[in-house]
MARGUKOL-149991 format. One record per residue: residue number from 1; residue in three letters; x, y, z of N, C-alpha, C, O in turn. Coordinates in pm, whole numbers. Layout:
<torses>
<torse vexvex="NUM" padren="ALA" n_east="X" n_north="Y" n_up="Z" ca_east="X" ca_north="Y" ca_up="Z" c_east="X" c_north="Y" c_up="Z" o_east="X" o_north="Y" o_up="Z"/>
...
</torses>
This chain:
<torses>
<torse vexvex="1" padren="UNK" n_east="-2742" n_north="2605" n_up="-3937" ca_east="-2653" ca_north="2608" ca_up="-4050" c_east="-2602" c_north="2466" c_up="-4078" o_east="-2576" o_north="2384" o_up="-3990"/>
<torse vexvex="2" padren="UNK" n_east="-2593" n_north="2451" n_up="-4180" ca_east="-2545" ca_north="2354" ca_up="-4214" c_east="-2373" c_north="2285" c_up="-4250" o_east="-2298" o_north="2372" o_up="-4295"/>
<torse vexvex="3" padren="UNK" n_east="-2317" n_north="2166" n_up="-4237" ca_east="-2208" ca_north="2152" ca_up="-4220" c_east="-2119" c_north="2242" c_up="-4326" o_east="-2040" o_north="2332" o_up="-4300"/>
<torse vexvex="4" padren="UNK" n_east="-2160" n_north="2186" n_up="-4462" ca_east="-2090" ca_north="2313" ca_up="-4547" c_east="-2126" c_north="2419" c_up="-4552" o_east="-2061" o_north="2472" o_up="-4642"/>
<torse vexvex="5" padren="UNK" n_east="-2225" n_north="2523" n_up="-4490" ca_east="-2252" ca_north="2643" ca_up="-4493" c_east="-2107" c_north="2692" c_up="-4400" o_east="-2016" o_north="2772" o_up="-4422"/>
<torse vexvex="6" padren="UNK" n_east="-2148" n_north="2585" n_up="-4269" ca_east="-1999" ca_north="2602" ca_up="-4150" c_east="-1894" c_north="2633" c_up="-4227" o_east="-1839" o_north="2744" o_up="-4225"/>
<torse vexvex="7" padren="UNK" n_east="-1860" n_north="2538" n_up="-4298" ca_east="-1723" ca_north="2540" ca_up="-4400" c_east="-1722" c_north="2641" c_up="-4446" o_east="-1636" o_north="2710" o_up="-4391"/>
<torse vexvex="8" padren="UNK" n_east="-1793" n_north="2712" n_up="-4551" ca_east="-1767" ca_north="2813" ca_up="-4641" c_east="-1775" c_north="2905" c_up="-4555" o_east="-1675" o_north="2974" o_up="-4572"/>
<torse vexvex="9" padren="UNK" n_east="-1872" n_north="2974" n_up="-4423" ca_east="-1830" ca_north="3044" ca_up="-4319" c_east="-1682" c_north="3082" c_up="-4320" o_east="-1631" o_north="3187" o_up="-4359"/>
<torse vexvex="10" padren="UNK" n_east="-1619" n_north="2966" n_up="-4264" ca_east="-1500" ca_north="2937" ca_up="-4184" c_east="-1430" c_north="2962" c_up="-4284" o_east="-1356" o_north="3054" o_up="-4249"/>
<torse vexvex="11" padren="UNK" n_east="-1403" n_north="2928" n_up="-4412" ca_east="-1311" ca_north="2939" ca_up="-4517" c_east="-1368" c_north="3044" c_up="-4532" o_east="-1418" o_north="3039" o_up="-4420"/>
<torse vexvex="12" padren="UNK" n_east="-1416" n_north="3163" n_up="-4584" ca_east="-1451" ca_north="3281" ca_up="-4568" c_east="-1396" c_north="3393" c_up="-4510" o_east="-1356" o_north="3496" o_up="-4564"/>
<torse vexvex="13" padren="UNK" n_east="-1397" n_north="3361" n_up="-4385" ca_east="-1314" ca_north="3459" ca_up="-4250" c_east="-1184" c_north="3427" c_up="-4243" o_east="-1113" o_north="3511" o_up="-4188"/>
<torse vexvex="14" padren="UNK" n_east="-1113" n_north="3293" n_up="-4297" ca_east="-978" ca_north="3270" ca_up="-4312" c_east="-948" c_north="3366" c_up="-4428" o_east="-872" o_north="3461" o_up="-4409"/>
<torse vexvex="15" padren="UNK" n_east="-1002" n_north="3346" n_up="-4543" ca_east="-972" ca_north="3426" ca_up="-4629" c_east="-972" c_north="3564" c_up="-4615" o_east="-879" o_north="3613" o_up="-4679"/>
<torse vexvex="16" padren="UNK" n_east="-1046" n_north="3654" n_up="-4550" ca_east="-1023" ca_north="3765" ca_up="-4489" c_east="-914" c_north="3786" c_up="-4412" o_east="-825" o_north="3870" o_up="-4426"/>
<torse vexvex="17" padren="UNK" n_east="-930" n_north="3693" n_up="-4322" ca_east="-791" ca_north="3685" ca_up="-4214" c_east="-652" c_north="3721" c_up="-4325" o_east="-585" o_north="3823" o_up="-4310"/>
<torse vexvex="18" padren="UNK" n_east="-628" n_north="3632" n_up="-4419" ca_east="-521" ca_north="3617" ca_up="-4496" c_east="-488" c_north="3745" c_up="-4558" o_east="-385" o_north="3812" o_up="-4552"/>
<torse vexvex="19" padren="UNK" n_east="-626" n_north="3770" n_up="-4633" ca_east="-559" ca_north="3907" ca_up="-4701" c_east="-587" c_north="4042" c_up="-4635" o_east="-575" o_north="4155" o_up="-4681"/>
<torse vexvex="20" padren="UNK" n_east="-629" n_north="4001" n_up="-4518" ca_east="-588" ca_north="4151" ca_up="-4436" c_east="-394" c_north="4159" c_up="-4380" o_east="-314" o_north="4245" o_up="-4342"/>
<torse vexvex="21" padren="UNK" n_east="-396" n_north="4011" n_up="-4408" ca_east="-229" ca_north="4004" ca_up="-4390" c_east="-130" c_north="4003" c_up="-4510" o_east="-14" o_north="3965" o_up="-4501"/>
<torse vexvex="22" padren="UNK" n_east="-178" n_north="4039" n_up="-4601" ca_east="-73" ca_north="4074" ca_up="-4720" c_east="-140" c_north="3967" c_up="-4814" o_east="-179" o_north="4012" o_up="-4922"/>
<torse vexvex="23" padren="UNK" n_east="-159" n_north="3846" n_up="-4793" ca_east="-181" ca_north="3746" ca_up="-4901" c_east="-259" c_north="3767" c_up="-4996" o_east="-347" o_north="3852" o_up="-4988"/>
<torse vexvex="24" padren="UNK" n_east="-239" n_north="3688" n_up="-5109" ca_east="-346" ca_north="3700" ca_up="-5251" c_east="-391" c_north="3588" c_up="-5274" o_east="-318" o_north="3494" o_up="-5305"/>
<torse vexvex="25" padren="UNK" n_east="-527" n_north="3581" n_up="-5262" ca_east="-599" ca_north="3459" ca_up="-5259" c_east="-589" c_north="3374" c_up="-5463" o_east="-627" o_north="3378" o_up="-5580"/>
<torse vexvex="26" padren="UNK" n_east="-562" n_north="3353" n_up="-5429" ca_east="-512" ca_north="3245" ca_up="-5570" c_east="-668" c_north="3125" c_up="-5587" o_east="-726" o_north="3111" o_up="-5694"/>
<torse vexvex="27" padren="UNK" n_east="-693" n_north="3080" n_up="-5507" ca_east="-825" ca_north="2994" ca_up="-5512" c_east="-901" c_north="2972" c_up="-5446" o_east="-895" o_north="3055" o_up="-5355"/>
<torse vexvex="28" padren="UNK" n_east="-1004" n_north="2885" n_up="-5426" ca_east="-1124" ca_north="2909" ca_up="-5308" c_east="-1133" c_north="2716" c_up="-5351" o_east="-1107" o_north="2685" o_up="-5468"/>
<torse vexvex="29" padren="UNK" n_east="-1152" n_north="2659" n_up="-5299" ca_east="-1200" ca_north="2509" ca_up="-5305" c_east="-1181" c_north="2482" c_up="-5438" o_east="-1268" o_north="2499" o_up="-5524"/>
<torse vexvex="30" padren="UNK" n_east="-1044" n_north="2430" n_up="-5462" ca_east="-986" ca_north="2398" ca_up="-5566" c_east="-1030" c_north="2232" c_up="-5565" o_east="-1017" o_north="2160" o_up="-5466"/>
<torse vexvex="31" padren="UNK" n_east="-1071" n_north="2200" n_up="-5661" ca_east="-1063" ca_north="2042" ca_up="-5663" c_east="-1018" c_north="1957" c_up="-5783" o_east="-1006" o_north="1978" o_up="-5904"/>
<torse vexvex="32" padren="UNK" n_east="-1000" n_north="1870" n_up="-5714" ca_east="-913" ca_north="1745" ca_up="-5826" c_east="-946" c_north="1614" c_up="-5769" o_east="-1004" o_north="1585" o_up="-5664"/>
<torse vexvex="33" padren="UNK" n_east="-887" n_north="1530" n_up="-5878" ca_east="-894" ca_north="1399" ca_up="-5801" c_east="-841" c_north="1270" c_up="-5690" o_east="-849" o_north="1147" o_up="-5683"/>
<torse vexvex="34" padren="UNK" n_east="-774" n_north="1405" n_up="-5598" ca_east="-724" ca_north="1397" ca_up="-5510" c_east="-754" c_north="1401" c_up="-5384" o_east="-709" o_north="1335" o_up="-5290"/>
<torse vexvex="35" padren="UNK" n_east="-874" n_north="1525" n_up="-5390" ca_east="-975" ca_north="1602" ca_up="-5293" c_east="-939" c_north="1743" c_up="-5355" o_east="-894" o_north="1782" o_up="-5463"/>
<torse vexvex="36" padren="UNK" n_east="-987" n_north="1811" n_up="-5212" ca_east="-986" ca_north="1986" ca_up="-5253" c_east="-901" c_north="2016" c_up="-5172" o_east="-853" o_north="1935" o_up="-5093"/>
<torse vexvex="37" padren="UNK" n_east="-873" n_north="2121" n_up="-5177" ca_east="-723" ca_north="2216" ca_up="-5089" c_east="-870" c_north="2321" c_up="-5102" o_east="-937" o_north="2326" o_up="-5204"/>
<torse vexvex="38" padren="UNK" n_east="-902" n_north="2408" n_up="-4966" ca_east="-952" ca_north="2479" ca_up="-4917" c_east="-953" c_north="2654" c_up="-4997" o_east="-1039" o_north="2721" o_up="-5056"/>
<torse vexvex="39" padren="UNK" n_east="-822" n_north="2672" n_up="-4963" ca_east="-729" ca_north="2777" ca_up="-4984" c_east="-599" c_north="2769" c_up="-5052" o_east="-511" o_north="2698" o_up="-5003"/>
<torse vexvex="40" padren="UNK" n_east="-574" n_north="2846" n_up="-5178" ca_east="-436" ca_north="2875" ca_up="-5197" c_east="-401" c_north="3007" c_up="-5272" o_east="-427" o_north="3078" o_up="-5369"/>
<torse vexvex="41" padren="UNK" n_east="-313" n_north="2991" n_up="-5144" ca_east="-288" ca_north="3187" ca_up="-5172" c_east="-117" c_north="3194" c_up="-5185" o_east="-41" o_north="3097" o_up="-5191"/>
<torse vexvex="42" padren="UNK" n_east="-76" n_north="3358" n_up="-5188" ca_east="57" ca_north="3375" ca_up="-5220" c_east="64" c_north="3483" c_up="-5149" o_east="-9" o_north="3581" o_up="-5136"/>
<torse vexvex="43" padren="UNK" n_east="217" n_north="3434" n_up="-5080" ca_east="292" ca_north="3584" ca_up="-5002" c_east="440" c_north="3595" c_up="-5070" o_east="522" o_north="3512" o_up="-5108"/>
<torse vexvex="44" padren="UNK" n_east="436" n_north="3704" n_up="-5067" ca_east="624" ca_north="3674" ca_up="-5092" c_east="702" c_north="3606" c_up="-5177" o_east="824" o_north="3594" o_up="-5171"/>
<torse vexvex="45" padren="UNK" n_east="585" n_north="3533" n_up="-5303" ca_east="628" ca_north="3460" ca_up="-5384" c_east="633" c_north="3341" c_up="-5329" o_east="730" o_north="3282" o_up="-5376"/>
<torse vexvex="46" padren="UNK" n_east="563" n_north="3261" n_up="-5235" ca_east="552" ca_north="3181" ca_up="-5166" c_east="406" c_north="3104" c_up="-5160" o_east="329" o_north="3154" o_up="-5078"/>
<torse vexvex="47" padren="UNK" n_east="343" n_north="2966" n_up="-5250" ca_east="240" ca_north="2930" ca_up="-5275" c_east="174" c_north="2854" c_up="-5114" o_east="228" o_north="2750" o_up="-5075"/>
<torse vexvex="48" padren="UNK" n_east="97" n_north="2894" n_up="-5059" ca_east="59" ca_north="2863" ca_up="-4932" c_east="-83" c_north="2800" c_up="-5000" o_east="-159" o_north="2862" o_up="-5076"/>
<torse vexvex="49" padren="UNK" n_east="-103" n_north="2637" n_up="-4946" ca_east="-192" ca_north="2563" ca_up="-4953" c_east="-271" c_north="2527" c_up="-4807" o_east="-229" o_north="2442" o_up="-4729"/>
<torse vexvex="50" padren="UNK" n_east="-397" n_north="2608" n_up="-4786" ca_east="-424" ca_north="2659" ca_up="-4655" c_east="-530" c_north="2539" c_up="-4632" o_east="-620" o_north="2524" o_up="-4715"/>
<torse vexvex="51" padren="UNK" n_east="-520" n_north="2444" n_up="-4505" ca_east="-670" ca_north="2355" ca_up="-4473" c_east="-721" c_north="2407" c_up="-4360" o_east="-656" o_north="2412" o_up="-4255"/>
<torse vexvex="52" padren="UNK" n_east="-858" n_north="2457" n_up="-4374" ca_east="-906" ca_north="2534" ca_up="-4242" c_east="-1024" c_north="2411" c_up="-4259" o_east="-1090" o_north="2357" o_up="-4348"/>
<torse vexvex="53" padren="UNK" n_east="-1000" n_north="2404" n_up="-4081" ca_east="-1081" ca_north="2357" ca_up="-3973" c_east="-1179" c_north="2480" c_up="-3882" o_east="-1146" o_north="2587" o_up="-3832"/>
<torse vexvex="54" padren="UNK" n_east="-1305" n_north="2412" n_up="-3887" ca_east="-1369" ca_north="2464" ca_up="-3792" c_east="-1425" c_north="2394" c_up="-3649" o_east="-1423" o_north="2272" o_up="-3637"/>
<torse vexvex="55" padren="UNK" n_east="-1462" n_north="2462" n_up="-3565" ca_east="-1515" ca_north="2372" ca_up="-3486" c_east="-1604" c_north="2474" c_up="-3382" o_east="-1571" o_north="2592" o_up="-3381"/>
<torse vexvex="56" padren="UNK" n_east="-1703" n_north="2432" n_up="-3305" ca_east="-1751" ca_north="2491" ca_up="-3220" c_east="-1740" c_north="2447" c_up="-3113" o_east="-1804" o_north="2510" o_up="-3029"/>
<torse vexvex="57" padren="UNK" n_east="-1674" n_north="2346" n_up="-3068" ca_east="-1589" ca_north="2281" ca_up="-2869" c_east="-1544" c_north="2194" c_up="-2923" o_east="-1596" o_north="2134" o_up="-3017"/>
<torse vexvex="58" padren="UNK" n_east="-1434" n_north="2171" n_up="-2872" ca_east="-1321" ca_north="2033" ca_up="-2804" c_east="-1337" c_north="1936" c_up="-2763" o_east="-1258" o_north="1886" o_up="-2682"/>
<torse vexvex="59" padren="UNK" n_east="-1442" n_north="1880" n_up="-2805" ca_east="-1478" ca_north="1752" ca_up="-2731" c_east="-1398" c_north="1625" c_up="-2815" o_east="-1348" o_north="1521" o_up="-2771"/>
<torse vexvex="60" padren="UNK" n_east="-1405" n_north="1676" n_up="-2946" ca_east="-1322" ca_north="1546" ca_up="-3025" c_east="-1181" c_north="1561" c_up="-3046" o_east="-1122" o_north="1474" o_up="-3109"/>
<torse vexvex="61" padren="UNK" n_east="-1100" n_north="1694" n_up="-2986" ca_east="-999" ca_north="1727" ca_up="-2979" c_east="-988" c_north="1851" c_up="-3072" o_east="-1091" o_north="1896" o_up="-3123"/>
<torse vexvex="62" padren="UNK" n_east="-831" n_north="1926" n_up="-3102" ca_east="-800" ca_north="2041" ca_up="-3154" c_east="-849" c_north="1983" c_up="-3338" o_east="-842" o_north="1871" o_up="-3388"/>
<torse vexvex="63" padren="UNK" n_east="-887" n_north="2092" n_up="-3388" ca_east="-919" ca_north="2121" ca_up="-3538" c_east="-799" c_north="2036" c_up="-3617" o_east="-828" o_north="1961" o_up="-3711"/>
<torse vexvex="64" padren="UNK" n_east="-663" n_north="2053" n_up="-3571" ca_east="-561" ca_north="2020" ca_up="-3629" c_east="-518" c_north="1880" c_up="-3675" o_east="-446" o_north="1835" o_up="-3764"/>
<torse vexvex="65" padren="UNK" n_east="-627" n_north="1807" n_up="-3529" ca_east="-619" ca_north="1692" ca_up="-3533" c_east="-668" c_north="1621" c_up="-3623" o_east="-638" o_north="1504" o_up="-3645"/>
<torse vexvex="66" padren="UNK" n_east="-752" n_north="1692" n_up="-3685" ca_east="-798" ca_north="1617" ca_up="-3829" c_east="-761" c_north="1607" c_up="-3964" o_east="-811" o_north="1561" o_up="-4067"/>
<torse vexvex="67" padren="UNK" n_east="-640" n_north="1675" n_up="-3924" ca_east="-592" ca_north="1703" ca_up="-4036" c_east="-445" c_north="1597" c_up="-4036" o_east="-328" o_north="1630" o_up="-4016"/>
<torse vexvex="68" padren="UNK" n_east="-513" n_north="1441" n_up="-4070" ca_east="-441" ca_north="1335" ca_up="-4014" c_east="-330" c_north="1323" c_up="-4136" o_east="-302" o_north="1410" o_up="-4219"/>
<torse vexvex="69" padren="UNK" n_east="-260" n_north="1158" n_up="-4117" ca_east="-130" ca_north="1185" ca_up="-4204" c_east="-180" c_north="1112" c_up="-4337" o_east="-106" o_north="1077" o_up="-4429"/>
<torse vexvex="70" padren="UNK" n_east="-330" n_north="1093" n_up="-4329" ca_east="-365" ca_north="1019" ca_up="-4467" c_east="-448" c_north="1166" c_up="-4551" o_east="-426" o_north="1211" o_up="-4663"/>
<torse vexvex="71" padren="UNK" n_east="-546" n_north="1214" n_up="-4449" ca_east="-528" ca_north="1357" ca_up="-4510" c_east="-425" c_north="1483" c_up="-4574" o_east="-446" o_north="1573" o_up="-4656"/>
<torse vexvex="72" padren="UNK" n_east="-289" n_north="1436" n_up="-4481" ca_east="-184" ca_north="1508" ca_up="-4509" c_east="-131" c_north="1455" c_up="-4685" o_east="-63" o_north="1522" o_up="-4762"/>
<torse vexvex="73" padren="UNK" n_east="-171" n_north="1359" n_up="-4701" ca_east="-95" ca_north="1277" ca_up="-4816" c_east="-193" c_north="1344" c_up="-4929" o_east="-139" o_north="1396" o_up="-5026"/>
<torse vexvex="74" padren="UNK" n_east="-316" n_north="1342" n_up="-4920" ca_east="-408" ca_north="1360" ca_up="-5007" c_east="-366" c_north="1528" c_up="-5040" o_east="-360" o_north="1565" o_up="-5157"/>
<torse vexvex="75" padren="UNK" n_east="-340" n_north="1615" n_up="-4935" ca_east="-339" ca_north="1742" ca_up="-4983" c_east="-205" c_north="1799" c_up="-5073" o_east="-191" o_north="1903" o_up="-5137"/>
<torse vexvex="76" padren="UNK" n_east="-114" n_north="1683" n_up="-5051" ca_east="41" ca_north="1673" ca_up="-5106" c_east="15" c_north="1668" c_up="-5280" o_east="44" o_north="1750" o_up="-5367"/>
<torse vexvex="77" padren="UNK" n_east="-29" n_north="1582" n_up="-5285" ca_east="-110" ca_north="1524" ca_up="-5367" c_east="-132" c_north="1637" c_up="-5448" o_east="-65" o_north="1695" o_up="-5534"/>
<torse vexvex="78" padren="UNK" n_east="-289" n_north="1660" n_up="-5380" ca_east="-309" ca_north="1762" ca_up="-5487" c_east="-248" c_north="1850" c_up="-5517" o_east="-260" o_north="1882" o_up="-5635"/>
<torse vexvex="79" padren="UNK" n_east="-143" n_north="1942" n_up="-5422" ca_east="-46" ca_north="2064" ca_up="-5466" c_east="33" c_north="2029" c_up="-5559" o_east="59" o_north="2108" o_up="-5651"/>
<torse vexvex="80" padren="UNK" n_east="90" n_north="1896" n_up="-5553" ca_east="172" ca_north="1859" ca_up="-5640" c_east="126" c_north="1852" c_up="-5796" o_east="201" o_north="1874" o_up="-5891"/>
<torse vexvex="81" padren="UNK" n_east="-22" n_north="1815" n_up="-5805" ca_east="-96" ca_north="1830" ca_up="-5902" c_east="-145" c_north="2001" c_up="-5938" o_east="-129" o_north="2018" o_up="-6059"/>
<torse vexvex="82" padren="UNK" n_east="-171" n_north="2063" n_up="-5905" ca_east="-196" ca_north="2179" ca_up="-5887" c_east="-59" c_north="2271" c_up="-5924" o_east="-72" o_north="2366" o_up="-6001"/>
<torse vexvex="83" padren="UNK" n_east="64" n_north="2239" n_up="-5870" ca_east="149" ca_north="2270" ca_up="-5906" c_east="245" c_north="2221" c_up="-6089" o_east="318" o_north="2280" o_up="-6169"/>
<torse vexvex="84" padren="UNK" n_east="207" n_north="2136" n_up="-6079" ca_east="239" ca_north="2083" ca_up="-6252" c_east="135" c_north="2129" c_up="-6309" o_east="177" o_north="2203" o_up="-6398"/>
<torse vexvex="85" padren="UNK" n_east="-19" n_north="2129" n_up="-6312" ca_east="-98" ca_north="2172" ca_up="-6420" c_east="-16" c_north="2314" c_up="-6476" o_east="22" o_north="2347" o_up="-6589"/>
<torse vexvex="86" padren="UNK" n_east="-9" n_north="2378" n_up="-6348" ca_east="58" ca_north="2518" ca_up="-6406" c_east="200" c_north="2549" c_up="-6453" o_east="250" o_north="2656" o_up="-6487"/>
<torse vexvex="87" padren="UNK" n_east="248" n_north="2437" n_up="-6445" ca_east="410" ca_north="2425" ca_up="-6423" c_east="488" c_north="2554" c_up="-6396" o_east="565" o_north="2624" o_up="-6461"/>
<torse vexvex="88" padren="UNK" n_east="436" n_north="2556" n_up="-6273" ca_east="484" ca_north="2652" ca_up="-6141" c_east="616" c_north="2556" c_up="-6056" o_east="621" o_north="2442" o_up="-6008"/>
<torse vexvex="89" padren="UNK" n_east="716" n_north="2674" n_up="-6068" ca_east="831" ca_north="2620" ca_up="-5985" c_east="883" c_north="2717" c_up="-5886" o_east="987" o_north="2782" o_up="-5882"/>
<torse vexvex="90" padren="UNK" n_east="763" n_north="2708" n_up="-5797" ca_east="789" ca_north="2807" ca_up="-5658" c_east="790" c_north="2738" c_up="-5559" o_east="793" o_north="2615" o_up="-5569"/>
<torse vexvex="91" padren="UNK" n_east="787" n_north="2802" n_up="-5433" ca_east="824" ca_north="2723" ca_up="-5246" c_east="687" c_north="2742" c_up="-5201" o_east="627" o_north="2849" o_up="-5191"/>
<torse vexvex="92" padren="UNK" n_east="651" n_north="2644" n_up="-5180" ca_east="504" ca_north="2637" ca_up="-5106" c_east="519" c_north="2538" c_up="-4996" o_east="597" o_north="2445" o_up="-4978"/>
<torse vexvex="93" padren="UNK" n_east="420" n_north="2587" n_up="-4927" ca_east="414" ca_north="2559" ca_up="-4795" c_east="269" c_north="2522" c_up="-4789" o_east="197" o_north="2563" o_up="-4881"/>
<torse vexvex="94" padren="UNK" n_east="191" n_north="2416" n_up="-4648" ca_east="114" ca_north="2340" ca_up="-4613" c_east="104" c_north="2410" c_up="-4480" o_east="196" o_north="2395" o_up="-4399"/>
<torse vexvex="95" padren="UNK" n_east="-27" n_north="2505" n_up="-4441" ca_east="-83" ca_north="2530" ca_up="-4352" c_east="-172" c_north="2500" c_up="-4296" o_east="-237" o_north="2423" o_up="-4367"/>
<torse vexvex="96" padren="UNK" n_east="-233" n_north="2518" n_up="-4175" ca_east="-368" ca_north="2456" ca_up="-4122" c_east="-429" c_north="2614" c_up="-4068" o_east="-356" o_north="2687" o_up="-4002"/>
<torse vexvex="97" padren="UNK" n_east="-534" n_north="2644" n_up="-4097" ca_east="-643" ca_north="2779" ca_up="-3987" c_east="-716" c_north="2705" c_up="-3913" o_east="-776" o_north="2614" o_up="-3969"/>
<torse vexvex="98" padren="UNK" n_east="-731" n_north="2720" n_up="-3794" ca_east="-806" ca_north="2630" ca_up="-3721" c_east="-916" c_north="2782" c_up="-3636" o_east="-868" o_north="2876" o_up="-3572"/>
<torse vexvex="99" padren="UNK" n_east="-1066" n_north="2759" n_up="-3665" ca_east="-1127" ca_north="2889" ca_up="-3660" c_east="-1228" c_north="2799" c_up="-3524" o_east="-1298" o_north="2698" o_up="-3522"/>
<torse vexvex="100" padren="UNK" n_east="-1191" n_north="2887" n_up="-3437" ca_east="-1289" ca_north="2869" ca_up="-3296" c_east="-1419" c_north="2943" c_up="-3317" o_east="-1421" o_north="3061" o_up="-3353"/>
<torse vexvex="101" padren="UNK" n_east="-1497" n_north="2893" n_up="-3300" ca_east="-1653" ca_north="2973" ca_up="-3261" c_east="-1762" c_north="2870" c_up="-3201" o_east="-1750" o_north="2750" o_up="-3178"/>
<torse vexvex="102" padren="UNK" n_east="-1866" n_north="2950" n_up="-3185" ca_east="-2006" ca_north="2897" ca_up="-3064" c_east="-2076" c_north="2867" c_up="-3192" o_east="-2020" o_north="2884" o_up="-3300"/>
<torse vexvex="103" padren="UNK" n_east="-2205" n_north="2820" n_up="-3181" ca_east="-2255" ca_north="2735" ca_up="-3233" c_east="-2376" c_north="2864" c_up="-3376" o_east="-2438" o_north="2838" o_up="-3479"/>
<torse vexvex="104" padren="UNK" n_east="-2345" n_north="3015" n_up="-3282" ca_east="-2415" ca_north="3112" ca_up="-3361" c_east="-2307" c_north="3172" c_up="-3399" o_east="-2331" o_north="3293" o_up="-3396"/>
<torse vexvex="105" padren="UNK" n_east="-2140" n_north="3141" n_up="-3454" ca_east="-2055" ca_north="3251" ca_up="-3507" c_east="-2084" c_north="3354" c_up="-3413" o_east="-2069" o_north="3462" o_up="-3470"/>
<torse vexvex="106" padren="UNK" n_east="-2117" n_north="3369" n_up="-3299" ca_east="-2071" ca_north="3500" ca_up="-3283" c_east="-1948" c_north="3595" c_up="-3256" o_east="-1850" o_north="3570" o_up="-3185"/>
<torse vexvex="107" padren="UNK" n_east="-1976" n_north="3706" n_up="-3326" ca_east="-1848" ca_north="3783" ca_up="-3377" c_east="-1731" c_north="3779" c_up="-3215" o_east="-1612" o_north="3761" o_up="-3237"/>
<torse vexvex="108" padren="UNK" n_east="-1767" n_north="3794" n_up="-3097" ca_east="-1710" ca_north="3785" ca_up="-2998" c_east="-1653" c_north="3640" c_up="-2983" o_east="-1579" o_north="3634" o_up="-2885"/>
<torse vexvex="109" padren="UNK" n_east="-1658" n_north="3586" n_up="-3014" ca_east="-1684" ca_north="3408" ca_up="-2941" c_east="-1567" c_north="3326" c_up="-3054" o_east="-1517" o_north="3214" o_up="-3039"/>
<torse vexvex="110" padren="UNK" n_east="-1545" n_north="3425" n_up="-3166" ca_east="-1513" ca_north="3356" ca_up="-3269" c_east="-1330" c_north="3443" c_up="-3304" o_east="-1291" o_north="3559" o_up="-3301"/>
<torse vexvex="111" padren="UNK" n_east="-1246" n_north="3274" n_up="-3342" ca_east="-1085" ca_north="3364" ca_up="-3368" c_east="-1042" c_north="3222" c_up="-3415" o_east="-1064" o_north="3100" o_up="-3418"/>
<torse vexvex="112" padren="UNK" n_east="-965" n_north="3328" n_up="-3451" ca_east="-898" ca_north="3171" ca_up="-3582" c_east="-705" c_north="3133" c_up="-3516" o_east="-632" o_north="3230" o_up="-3496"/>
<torse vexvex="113" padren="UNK" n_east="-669" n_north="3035" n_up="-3499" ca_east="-503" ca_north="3020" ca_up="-3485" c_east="-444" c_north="2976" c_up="-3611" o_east="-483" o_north="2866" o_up="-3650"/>
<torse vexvex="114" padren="UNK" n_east="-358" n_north="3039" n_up="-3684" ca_east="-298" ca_north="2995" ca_up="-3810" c_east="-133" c_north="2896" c_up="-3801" o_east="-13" o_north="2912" o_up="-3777"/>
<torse vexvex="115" padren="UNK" n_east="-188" n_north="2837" n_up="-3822" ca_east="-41" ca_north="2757" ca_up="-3791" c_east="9" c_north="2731" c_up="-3988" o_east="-40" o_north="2664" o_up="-4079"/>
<torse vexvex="116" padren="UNK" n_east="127" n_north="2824" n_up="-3978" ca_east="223" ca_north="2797" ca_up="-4096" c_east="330" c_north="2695" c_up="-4079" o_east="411" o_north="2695" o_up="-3986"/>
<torse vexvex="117" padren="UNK" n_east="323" n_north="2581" n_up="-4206" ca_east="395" ca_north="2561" ca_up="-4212" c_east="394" c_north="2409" c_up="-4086" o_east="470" o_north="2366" o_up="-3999"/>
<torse vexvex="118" padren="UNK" n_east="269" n_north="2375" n_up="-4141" ca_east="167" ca_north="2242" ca_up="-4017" c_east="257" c_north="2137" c_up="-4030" o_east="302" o_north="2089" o_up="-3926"/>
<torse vexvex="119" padren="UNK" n_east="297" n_north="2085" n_up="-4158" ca_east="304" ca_north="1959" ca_up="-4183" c_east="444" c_north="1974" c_up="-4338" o_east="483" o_north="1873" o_up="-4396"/>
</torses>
């Protein structure tokens, strides 16, 4: 598989993950000229801008870790943009899914940690 097949995998099963938990998926790889925001969904009236990481081992460290403070700026960025196109004046929040699996997804091998509210 290939790196973005990985991705859309991984963003895939987050998105499941999410709306088996109440959320409403609002977008799928939103882009601008900022970069892309992965995920953005809504709970509670609450705009959640989701960056999922995948990985298959730890050798270069946790998923989260890549989600550095120049990346952090870029995804600000775009919500903030994302948020005026629509001139939406709601509470959103900056999450990370960080989705563990082996190198074949397998369904055993594979689980995601959601950290709300990353950054």
């Amino acid at each position: 598989m290939s790196t973005k097949q990985d991705g859309d995998w991984g963003e895939a099963l987050v998105e499941k993950y999410l709306s088996e938990r109440g959320c409403r998926i609002v977008e799928r790889e939103w882009r601008c000229r900022f970069g892309e925001i992965d995920l953005i969904a809504e709970k509670d009236g609450v705009l959640l801008f989701v960056e999922v990481k995948l990985r298959t081992n730890l050798q270069y460290g946790a998923p989260r870790e890549y989600v550095t403070a120049k990346k952090q700026e870029k995804l600000r960025a775009a919500a903030l943009l994302y948020l005026s196109e629509r001139e939406l004046d709601v509470p959103a929040r900056f999450d990370v899914a960080e989705v563990y699996t082996d190198v074949r997804h397998s369904a055993g091998k594979t689980r995601i940690r959601y950290i709300a509210n990353a950054f």
